[in-house]
Structures are given as structure tokens and as C-alpha cells.
C-alpha positions as CSV (number, residue, x, y, z in Angstrom):
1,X,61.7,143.9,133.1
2,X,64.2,146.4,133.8
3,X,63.6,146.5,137.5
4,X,64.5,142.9,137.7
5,X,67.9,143.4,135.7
6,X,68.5,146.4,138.1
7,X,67.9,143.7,141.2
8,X,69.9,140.9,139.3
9,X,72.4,143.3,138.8
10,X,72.3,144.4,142.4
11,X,72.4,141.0,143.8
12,X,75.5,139.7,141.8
13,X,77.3,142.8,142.7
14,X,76.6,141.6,146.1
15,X,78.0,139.0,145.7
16,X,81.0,140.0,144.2
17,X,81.9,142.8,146.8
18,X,82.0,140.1,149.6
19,X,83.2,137.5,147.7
20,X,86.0,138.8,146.1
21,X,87.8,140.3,149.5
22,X,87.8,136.8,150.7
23,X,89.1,135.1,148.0
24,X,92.0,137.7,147.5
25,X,92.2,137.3,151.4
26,X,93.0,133.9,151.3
27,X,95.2,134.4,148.2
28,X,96.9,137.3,150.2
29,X,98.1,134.8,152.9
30,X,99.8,132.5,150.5
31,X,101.6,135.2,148.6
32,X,105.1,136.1,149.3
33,X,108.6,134.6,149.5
34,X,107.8,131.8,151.9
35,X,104.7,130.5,149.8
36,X,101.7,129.0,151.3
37,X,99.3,126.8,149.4
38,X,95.4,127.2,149.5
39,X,95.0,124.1,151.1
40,X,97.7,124.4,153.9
41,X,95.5,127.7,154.4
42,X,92.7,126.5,154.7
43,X,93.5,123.3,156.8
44,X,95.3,126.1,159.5
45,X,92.2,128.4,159.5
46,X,89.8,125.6,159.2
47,X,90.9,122.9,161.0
48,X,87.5,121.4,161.7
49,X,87.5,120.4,157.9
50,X,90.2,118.9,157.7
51,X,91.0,116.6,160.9
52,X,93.7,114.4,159.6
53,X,95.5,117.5,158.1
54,X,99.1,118.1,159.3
55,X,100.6,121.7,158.8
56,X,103.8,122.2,160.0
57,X,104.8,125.0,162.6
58,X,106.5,127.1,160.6
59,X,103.6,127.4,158.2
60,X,101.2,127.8,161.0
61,X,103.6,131.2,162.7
62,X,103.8,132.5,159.4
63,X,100.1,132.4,159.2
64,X,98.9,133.7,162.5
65,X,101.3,135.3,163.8
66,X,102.6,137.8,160.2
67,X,100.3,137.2,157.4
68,X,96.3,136.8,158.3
69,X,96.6,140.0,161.5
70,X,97.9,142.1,158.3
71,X,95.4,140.9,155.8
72,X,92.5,141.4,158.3
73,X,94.0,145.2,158.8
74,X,94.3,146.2,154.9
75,X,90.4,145.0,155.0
76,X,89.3,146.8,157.7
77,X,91.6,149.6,157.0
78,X,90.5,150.0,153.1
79,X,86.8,149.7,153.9
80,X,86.9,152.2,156.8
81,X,89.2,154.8,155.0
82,X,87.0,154.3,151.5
83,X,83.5,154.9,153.6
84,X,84.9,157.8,155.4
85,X,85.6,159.2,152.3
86,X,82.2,158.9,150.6
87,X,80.7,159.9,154.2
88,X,82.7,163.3,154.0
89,X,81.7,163.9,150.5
90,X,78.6,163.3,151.0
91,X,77.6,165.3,154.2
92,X,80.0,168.5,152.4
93,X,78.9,168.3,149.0
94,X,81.9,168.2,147.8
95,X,83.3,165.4,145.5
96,X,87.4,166.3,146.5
97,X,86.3,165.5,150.1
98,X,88.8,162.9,151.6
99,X,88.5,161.6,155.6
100,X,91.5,164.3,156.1
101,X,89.0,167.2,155.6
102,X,88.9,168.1,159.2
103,X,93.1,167.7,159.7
104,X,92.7,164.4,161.4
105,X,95.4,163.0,159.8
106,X,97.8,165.4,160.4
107,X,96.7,165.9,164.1
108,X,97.4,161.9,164.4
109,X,100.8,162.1,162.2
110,X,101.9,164.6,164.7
111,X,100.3,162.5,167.6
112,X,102.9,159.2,166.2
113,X,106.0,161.6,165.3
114,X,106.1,163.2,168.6
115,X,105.9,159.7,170.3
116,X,108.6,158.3,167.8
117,X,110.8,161.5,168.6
118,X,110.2,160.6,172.7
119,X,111.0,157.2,172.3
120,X,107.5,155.4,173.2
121,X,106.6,151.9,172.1
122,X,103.9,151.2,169.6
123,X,101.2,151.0,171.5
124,X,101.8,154.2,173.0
125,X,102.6,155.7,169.2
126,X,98.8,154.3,168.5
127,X,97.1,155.8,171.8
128,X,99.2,159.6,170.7
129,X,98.2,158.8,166.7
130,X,94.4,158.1,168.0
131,X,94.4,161.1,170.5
132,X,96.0,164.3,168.7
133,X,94.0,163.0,165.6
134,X,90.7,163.6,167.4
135,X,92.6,166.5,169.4
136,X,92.8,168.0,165.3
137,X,88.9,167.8,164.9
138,X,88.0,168.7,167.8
139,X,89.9,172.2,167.6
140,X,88.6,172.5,164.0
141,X,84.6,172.6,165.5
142,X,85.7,174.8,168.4
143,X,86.7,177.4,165.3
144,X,83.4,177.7,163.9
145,X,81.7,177.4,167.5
146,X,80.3,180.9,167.0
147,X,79.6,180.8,163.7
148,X,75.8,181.0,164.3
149,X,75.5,177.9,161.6
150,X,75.9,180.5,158.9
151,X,77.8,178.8,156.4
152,X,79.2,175.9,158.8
153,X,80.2,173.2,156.0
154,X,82.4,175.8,154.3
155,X,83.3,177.4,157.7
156,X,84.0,173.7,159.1
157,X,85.9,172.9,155.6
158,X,88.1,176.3,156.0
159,X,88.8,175.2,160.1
160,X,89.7,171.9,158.7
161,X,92.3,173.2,156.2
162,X,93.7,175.6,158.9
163,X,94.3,173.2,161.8
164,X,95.8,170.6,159.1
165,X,98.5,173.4,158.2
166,X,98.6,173.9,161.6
167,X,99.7,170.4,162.6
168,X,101.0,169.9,159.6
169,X,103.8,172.9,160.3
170,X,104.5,171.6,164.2
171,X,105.1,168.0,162.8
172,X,107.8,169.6,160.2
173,X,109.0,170.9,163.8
174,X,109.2,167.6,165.3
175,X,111.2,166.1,161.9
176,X,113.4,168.8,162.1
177,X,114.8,168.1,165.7
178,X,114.9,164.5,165.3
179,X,118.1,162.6,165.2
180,X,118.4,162.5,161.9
181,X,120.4,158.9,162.4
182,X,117.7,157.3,164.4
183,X,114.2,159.2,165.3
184,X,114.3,161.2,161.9
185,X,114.5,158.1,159.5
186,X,111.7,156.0,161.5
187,X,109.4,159.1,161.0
188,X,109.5,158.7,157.5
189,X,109.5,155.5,156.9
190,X,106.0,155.6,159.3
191,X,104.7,158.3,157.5
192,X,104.9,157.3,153.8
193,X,102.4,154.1,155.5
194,X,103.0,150.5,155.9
195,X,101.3,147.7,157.6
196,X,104.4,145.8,158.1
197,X,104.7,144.4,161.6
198,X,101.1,144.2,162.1
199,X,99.9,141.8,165.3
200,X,97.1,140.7,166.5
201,X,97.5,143.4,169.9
202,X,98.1,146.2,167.7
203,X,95.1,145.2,165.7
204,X,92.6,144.7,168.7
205,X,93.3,148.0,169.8
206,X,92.6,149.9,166.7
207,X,90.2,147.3,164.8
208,X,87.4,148.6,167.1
209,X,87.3,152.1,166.2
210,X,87.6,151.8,162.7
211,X,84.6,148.6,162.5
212,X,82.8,150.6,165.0
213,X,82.7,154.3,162.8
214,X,82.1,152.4,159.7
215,X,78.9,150.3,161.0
216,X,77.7,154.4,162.6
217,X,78.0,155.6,158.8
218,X,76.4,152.7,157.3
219,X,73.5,152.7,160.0
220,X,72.9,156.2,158.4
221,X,73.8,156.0,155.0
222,X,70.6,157.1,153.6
223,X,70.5,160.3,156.0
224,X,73.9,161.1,153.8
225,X,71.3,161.4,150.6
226,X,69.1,164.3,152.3
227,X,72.4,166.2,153.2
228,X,73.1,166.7,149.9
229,X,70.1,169.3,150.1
230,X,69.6,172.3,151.3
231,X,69.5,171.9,155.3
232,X,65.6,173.3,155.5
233,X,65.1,170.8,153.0
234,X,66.8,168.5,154.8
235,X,64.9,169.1,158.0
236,X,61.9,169.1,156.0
237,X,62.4,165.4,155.4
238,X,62.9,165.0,159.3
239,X,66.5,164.8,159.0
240,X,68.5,166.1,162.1
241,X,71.5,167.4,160.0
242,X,73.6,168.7,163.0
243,X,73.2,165.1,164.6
244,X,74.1,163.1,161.7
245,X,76.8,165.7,161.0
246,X,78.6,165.0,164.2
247,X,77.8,161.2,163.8
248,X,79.3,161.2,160.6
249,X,82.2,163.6,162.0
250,X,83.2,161.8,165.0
251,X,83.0,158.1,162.9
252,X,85.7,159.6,160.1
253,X,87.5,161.0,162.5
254,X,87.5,157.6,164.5
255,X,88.7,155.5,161.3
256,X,91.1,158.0,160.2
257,X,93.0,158.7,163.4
258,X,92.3,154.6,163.8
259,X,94.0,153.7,160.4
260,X,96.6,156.5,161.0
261,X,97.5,155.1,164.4
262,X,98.5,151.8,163.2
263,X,99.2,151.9,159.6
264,X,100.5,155.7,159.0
265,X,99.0,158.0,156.0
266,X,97.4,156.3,153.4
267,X,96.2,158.2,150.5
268,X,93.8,158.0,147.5
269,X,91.7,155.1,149.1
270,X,89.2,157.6,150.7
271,X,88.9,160.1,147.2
272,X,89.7,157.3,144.4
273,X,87.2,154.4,146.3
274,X,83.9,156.5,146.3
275,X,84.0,157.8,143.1
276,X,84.4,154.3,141.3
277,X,81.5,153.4,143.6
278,X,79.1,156.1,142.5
279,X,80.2,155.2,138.6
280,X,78.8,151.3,138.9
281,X,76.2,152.3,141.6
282,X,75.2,155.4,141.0
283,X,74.9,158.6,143.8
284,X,72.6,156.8,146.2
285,X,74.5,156.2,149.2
286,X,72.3,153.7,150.6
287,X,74.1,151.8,147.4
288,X,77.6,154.1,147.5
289,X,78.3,153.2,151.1
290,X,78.3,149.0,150.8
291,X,80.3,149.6,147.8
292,X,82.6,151.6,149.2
293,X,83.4,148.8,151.9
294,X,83.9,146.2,150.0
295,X,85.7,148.1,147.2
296,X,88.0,149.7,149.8
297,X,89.0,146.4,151.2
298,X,89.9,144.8,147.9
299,X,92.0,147.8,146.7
300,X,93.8,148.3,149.9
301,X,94.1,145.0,150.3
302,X,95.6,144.0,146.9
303,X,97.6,147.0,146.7
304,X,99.6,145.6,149.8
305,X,99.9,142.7,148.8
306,X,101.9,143.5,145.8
307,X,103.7,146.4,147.8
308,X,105.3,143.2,149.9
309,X,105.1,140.7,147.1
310,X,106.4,142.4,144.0
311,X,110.6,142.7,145.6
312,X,112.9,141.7,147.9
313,X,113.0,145.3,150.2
314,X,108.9,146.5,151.0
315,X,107.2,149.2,149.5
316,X,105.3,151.3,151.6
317,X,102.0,151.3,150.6
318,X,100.9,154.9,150.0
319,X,103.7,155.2,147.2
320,X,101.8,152.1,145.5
321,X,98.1,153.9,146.2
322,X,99.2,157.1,144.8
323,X,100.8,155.5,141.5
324,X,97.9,153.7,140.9
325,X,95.1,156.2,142.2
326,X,96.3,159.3,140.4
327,X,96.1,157.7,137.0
328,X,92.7,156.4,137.3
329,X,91.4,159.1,139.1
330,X,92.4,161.4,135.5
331,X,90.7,158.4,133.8
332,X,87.7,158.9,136.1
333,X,87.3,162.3,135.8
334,X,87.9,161.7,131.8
335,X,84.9,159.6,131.8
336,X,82.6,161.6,133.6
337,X,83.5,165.2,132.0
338,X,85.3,166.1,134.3
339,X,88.9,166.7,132.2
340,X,87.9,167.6,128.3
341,X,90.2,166.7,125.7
């Protein structure tokens, strides 16, 4: 009896995680000052439906050329950064791990600052974001390469931390010899995170790496389960922990540096995401993992929405995911013991 509650239980959740990013997609493409119906959506994504429908060309521009190329990036974008997070913690043990462990983040935020500061286009702020992120991880693993594997997740954690300051410190560089009338403020503004301005290009040439470093973590979700071990326990299970380490390594650090590249930093959707998974789910990641996609796509997703939505002048995003994570992250941690009263 209870193992077919557990399965109902599992099945409407199911349901809800993929149903519920497309209805607040859809929702998410009317919203805003120029309102669009439901219907006049649906007739312009679905024309076969609805032959005799006439939408007008405004509607249709609004549409497909602003609204449904930033939708589909706070999807993919949420899901990516939210299973990065819950790969990381996973694979490290450690519950405060976020997909900037390894300084990936600010590798890529120095990548996009120095390309602002030169003057380069976006798609070349993308290709520097993309590159000096994995440039960050990279020098991170070549710190511990003679480590001798004693101690490597803390030794890889410690690298991680180091190369962030690192980067971190020559990006403070860069802001500091920016025009602060022109190169200074568009730093900024890219680096509190926005997905303003998003296009289909711009999302075909980072889309890739975040769908393809989410399907590599989900393909080996339940590995994640065994590195919570000890590694000869690990092994004993026939788990190759240094190649699902550097599975799981190079897929963050392709959705980070991915997100980074085209939407700036985005915080709390990689910690907050997975923890709120485990609570409903439980600390299986073959469970956590599809959670964490579908929960990081509605959260990302919805927070945008009302960053755009809720005044006249945008909000950058990350202020919005901070405001609300940080709260219910104390409210989490509440729950779960974490913070006694």
C-alpha cells in the first residue's frame, strides 16, 4: 500500500515538474506591458491548430523575436544552473556546494568584463565568458595535479576558492580602468545578471552547452549516490570516481560558464534549487536531479518574469534571486535543524 502512494506520489510530481514550466512558459509570453492573450499565443506558436487564425505583426515580433528566445533561456538556464548545483554537492559532499566551486564564474565574469572593457560585440563577450570560465577550472585541476589523490575533493575545493579570488581580484582590475562613463557602467549592469536582449543567435550558441552538460549529469545521476561514499567504497560498487568526477566537472563548468556567457551571474538557483529538491524527494539523486530541472526552470523562469513585469525600468534578475533565495534558504535550513531557535 505504501509503495503505491510513493509511485502515485512520484508520478503526479512528474507531472507537475513538466507541466508547470510550460504553463508558466506560456503565461510568461503574455506577461508584460504590451499584453498578449493565451490564445493569440497559442495561434502564433501553433499555427497548425488554428488555420483561420489572424495575429497581427506586431504580436507575432513581440513573440519571436523578444519574449519566447528569453523564456526558453530562463528554462534552460534555471534547470542547468539548479542541476549543476546538486551535481557539485553531490560529487563533494558538501551541501554549500554551488556550480561556482571551481571559480567558473569568476573566470567567465572576467572572460565578459575584459571583452566589454575592449569593446567586442556580444557574441564575442559569449565566446571570452565561455572560454576564461573553463580557462578558471582548468587552472584549478592543474593545482592539485600532484596531489597524489590525497585529499583531492578538499584539495580541488581549496584550488577552486583560490583561482575564484584570483579572477575575482583581476576583474576588480579590469572595473577599475574602465571608463567609468561608458565601459564601467555596462560591467555592472552585466554582472548583477539579466536576460534582457536575448535572441535566438545568442541562444543557439550557448543553449548547447548548457542542454548538453545537463543531459551528461542526468545520464549519471545515480553514479552521484555512490560518490557520497568513501571512494574504495565507491570503487567497490564499480564506480569510476575520477571519470564521473571529470564528467560531472567539465558538465558544471560547461553550464555555468554557458549561463554566465549569456545571462551574467546568477545566484541562489544552484544552492537554494537542490535543497528544496532533496526536502520533497528525498537524497537520491536519481530523484534529486529531475527535480532539480524542472524546479530550476520554474524559479528562474518566474523570477524573471516578475523582474521585467513588476515596473516600468528592469530588474536584474540576481537582485530578485537573492531576495527571494536568502529568506527561504534560513526557512530551509530552519526546517531541517539546521538554524535552532
Amino acid at each position: 500500500m505504501k509503495k503505491a502512494q510513493l509511485k502515485k506520489k512520484d508520478i503526479i510530481w512528474t507531472i507537475a515538474l513538466i507541466a508547470v514550466p510550460i504553463i508558466l512558459g506560456i503565461a510568461a509570453i503574455g506577461a508584460g506591458r504590451f499584453s498578449i492573450s493565451v490564445r493569440e499565443i497559442l495561434e502564433c506558436l501553433l499555427p497548425p491548430l488554428f488555420p483561420d487564425a489572424e495575429v497581427s505583426g506586431v504580436t507575432s515580433r513581440v513573440i519571436f523575436s523578444i519574449r519566447l528566445p528569453r523564456v526558453l533561456l530562463a528554462l534552460i538556464a534555471g534547470a542547468g544552473l539548479a542541476t549543476a548545483g546538486a551535481a557539485f554537492q553531490g560529487i563533494f559532499s558538501n551541501p554549500l556546494a554551488t556550480p561556482d566551486t571551481l571559480g567558473v564564474a569568476s573566470g567567465a565574469s572576467f572572460g565578459a568584463a575584459l571583452a566589454i572593457l575592449l569593446g567586442m560585440d556580444m557574441m564575442y563577450i559569449q565566446f571570452m565568458a565561455v572560454f576564461w570560465g573553463v580557462a578558471a577550472v582548468v587552472v584549478a585541476l592543474l593545482l592539485i595535479s600532484g596531489s597524489n589523490g590525497r585529499g583531492s575533493t578538499m584539495m580541488l575545493i581549496l584550488a577552486g576558492m583560490v583561482v575564484g579570488a584570483l579572477f575575482s581580484a583581476l576583474l576588480s582590475i579590469i572595473k577599475y580602468v574602465a571608463d567609468p562613463q561608458d565601459a564601467l557602467p555596462s560591467i555592472t549592469y552585466w554582472l548583477m545578471g539579466s536576460l534582457t536582449g536575448t535572441t535566438f543567435p545568442r541562444l543557439a550558441a550557448g543553449a548547447p552547452l548548457i542542454v548538453v552538460g545537463t543531459l551528461l549529469i542526468f545520464l549519471v545521476r545515480w553514479r552521484l549516490n555512490a560518490m557520497s561514499l568513501h571512494e574504495d567504497e565507491a570503487k567497490a560498487l564499480g564506480v569510476n570516481v575520477k571519470l564521473v568526477r571529470v564528467i560531472v566537472i567539465a558538465a558544471c563548468t560547461m553550464i555555468t560558464a554557458a549561463v554566465i556567457a549569456m545571462c551574467g551571474q546568477i545566484g541562489w538557483v544552484g544552492l537554494l534549487i537542490p535543497h528544496i529538491a532533496r526536502m520533497i524527494f528525498g537524497n537520491d539523486n536519481r530523484r534529486v536531479i529531475p527535480a532539480c530541472i524542472g524546479l530550476g526552470a520554474t524559479f528562474l523562469l518566474a523570477t524573471d518574469t516578475v523582474a521585467r513585469s513588476v515596473s516600468s525600468a528592469e530588474i536584474p534578475v540576481s537582485i530578485l534571486t537573492s531576495i527571494i533565495g536568502a529568506p527561504i534558504f534560513i526557512i530551509l535550513l530552519r526546517k531541517t535543524g539546521g538554524v535552532k531557535s
